[in-house]
GUKEGU-315853 format. One record per residue (C-alpha): residue in one letter; y, z, x. Coordinates in Angstrom, 2 decimals, decimal comma, m for minus. Layout:
N
r/north/up/east
A/Y/Z/X $
...
REM end
This chain:
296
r/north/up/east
X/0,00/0,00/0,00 $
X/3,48/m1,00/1,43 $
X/5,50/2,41/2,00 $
X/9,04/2,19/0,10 $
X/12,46/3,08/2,30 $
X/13,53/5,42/m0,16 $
X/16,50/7,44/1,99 $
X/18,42/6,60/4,77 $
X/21,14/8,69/6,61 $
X/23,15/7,18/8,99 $
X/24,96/8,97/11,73 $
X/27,99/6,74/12,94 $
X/29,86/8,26/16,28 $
X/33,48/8,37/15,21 $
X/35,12/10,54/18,45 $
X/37,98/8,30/20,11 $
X/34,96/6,32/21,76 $
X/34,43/4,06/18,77 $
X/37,99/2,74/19,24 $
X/37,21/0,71/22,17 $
X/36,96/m3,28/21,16 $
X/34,21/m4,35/23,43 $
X/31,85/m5,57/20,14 $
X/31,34/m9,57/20,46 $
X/30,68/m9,24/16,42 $
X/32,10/m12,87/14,99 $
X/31,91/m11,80/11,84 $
X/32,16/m14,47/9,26 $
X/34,81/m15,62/7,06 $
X/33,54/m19,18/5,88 $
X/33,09/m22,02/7,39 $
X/33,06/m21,05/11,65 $
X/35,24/m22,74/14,32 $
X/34,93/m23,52/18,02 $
X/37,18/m20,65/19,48 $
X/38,53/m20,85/23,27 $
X/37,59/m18,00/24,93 $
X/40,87/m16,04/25,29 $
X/40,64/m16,53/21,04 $
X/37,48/m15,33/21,34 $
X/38,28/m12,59/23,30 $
X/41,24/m11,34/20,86 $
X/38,44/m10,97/18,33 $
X/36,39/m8,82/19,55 $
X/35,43/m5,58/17,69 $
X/35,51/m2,01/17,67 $
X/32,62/0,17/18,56 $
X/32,92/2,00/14,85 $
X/33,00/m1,40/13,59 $
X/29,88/m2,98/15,08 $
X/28,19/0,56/13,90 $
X/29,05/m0,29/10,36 $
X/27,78/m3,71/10,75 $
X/24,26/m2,55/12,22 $
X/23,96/m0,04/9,82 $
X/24,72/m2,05/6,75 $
X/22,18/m4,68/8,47 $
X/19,46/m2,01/8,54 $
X/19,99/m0,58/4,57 $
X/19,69/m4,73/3,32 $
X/16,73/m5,85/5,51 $
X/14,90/m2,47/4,67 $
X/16,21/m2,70/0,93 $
X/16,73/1,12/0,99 $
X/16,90/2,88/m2,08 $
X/19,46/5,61/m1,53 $
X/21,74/5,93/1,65 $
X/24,04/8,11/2,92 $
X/26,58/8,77/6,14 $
X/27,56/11,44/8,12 $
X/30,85/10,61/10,59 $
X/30,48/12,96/14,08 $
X/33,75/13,06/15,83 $
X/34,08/14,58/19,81 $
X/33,89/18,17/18,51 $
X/32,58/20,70/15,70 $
X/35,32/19,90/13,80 $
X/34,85/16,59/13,80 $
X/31,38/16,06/12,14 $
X/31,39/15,54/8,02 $
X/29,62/14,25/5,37 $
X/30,92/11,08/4,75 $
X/29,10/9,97/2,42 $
X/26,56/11,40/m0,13 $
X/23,39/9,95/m0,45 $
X/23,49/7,33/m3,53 $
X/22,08/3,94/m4,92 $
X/25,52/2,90/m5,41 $
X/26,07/1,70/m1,69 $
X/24,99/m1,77/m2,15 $
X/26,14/m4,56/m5,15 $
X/24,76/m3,71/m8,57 $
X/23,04/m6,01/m11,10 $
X/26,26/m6,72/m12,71 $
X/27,89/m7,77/m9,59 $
X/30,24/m4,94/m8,96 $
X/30,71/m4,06/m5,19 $
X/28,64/m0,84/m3,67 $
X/30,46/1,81/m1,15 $
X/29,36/0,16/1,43 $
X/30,79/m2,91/0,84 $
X/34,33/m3,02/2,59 $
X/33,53/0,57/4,62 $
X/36,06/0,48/7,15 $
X/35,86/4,42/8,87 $
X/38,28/5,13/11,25 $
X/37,48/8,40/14,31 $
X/37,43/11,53/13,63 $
X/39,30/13,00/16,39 $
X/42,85/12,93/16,96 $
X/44,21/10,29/19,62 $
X/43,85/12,36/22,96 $
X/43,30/12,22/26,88 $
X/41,90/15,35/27,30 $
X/39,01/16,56/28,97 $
X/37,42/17,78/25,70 $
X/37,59/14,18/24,08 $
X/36,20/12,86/27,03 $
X/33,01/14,96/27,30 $
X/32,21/15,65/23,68 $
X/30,74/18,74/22,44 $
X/26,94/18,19/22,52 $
X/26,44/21,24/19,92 $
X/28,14/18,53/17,43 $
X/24,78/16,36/17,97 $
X/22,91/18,86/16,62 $
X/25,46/20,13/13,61 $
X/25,43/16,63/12,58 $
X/21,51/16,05/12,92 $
X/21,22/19,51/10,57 $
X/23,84/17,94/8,01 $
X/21,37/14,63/7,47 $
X/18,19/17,18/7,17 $
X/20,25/19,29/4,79 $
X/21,27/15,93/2,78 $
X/17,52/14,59/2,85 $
X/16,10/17,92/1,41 $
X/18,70/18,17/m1,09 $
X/18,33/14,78/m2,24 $
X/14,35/15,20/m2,35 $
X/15,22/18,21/m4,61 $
X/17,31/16,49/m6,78 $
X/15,02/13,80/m7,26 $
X/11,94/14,56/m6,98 $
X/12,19/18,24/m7,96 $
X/10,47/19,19/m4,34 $
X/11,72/18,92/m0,65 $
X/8,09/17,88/0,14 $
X/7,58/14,88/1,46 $
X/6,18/11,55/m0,80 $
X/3,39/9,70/1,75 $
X/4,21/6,38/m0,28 $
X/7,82/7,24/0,87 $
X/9,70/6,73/4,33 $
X/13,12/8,65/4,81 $
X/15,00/8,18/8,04 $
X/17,75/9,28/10,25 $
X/19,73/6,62/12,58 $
X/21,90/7,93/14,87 $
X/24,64/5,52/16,58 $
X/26,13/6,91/19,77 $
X/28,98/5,61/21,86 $
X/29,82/8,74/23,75 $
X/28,00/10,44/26,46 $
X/25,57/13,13/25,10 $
X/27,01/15,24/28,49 $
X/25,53/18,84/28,37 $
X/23,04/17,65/25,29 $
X/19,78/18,73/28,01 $
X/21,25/22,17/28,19 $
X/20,83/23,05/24,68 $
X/17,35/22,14/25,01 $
X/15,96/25,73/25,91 $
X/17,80/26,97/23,18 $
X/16,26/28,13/19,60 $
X/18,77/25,77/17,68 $
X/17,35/23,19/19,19 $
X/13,71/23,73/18,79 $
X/14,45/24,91/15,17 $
X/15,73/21,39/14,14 $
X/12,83/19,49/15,90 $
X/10,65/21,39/13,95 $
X/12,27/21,00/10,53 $
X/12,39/17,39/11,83 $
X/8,45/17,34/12,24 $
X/7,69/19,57/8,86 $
X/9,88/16,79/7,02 $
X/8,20/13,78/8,18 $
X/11,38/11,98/8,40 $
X/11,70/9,19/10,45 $
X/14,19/9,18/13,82 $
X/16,05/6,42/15,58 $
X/19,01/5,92/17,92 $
X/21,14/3,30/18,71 $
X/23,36/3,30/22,02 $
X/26,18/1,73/23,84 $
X/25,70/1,93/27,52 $
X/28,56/4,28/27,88 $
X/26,69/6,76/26,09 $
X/23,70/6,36/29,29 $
X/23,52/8,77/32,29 $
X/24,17/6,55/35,44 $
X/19,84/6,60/36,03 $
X/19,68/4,27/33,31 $
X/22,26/1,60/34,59 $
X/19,89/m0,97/36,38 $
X/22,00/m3,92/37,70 $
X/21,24/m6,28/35,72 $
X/20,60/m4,35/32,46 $
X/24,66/m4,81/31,33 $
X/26,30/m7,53/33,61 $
X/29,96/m6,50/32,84 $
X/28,90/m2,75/34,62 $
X/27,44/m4,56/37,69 $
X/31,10/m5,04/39,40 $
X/30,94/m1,06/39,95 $
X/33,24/0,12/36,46 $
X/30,70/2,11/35,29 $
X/32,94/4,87/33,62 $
X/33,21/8,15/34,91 $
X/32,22/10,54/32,33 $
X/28,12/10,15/31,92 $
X/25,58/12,27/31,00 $
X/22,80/13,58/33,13 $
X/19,49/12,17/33,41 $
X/18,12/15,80/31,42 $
X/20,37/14,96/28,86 $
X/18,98/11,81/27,84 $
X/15,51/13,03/28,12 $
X/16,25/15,95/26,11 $
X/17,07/12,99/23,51 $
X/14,18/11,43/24,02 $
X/12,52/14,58/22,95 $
X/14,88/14,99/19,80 $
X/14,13/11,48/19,05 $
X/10,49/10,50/20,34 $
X/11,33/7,56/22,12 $
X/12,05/6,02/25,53 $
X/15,03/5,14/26,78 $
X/13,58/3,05/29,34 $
X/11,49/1,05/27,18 $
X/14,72/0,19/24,93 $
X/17,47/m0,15/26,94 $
X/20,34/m1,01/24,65 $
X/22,89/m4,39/25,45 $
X/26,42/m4,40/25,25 $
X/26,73/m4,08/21,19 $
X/24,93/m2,37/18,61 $
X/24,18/m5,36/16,65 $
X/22,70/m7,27/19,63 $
X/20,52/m4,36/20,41 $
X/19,13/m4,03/16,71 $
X/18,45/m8,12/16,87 $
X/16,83/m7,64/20,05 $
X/14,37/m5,13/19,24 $
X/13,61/m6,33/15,95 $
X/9,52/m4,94/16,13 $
X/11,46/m1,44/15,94 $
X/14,67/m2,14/13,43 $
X/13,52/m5,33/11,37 $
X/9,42/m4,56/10,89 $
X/8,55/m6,94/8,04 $
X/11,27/m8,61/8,00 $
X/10,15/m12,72/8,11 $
X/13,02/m14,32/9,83 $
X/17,05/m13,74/10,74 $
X/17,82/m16,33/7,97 $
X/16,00/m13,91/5,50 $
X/18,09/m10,63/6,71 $
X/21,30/m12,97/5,96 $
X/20,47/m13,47/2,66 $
X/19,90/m10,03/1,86 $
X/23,42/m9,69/3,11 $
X/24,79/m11,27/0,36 $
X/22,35/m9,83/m2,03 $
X/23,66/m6,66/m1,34 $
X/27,09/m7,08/m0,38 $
X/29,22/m10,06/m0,60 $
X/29,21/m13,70/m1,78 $
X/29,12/m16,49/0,88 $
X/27,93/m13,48/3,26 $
X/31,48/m12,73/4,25 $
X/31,93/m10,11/6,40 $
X/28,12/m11,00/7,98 $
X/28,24/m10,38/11,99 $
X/27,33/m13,64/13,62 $
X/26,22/m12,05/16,73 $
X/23,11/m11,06/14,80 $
X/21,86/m14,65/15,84 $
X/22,52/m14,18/19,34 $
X/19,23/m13,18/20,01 $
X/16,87/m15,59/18,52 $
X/13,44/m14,31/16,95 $
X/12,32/m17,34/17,76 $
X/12,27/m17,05/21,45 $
X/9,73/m14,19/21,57 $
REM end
């Protein structure tokens, strides 16, 4: 029996980090042009943007049921429910736009240059991974009258991150920590990441891996090789398996066996675009076809 995506919470970064417009996105607005390169360049998107994108990508292919968002700024402050989980994200039967539609966020965190927006808080990882358990159970609740688990079910958590996780491997030892992997575990729910290579400890940056790095402007503020295997733990994965590319779209096209299982072909995730959110697939990132599925 094929398992329905009934919930998905999305976790979008939204410190100062997701202001920076290194996304190639083209998204569409009709018919496409050749652009010179400097036009090209001018278009490029924000990091919060090409988050959106991805995750609106990820709730059409999937055709999720009921999805919510959670914004996590640089600091405790800074992390809130954005968004309750709903059905009324995507375009209804009668052809009136969902929430998701036109979601334009904007950060979190107040425009700054100090040293606190530039190393985030790592305790806001886990606030903000507590917040999507806490929605998930109380949705199950509502719903299904239980916070048990449905085996015909799948309920996940994707976390976008665009900011180093500094001090994230510290917190491992700590009883908050292991408390939330738990719950994690007892809830069956699901757990992916998405990163930008800023958000990478230095280990990770193989020349090669993100060609605009290789010229030595790696930035200065990383994360520790603990760290990211701390979120390996958190997450069961491995970071060296998946190493991410320049833009969260590309990356989610490029591992497709991980973010588009069943899916049949690109052509057939575009369509469900429009299905669920606009006519003519406006607003559809055409970077999603820079990676073909055809060349695997």
């Amino acid at each position: 029996m094929c398992r329905e995506n009934k919930r998905a919470v999305f976790l979008l970064d939204t410190s100062s980090w997701c202001t920076v417009r290194d996304q190639d996105l083209e998204f569409h607005e009709g018919e496409l042009q050749e652009e010179s390169t400097p036009r090209r360049r001018a278009l490029l998107g924000s990091r919060i943007e090409s988050q959106v994108a991805a995750m609106k990508l990820l709730c059409c292919s999937r055709e999720t049921e009921r999805v919510g968002v959670i914004h996590m700024g640089g600091s405790l402050p800074g992390v809130s429910v954005h968004l309750q989980i709903t059905e009324q994200w995507r375009k209804n039967e009668t052809g009136t736009e969902g929430i998701l539609s036109d979601y334009k966020p904007g950060p979190s965190d107040p425009p700054t240059s100090s040293t606190e927006d530039s190393c985030p808080d790592p305790m806001r990882i886990l606030q903000a991974l507590n917040l999507c358990l806490d929605m998930l159970r109380d949705d199950r609740r509502r719903t299904q009258e239980s916070d048990l688990y449905d085996a015909e079910e799948i309920d996940r958590i994707t976390m976008f991150l665009c900011s180093p996780p500094t001090g994230f491997g510290d917190l491992e030892v700590s009883q908050a920590f292991n408390r939330l992997v738990t719950e994690i575990e007892s809830l069956d729910v699901r757990m992916e990441i998405v990163m930008h290579p800023d958000a990478y400890s230095p280990h990770y940056h193989v020349r090669g891996n993100w060609p605009k790095y290789d010229a030595g402007s790696i930035p200065r503020d990383r994360c520790s090789k603990r760290d990211m295997e701390s979120l390996e733990t958190m997450f069961k994965t491995n970071f060296n398996a998946n190493i991410a590319k320049e833009d969260f779209v590309l990356t989610c096209s490029m591992y497709n066996d991980v973010f588009f299982q069943g899916c049949d072909s690109q052509d057939w995730v575009k369509e469900m675009w429009e299905t669920c959110f606009a006519d003519e697939c406006e607003g559809f990132p055409n970077s999603f076809f820079n990676w073909k599925w055809d060349d695997l």
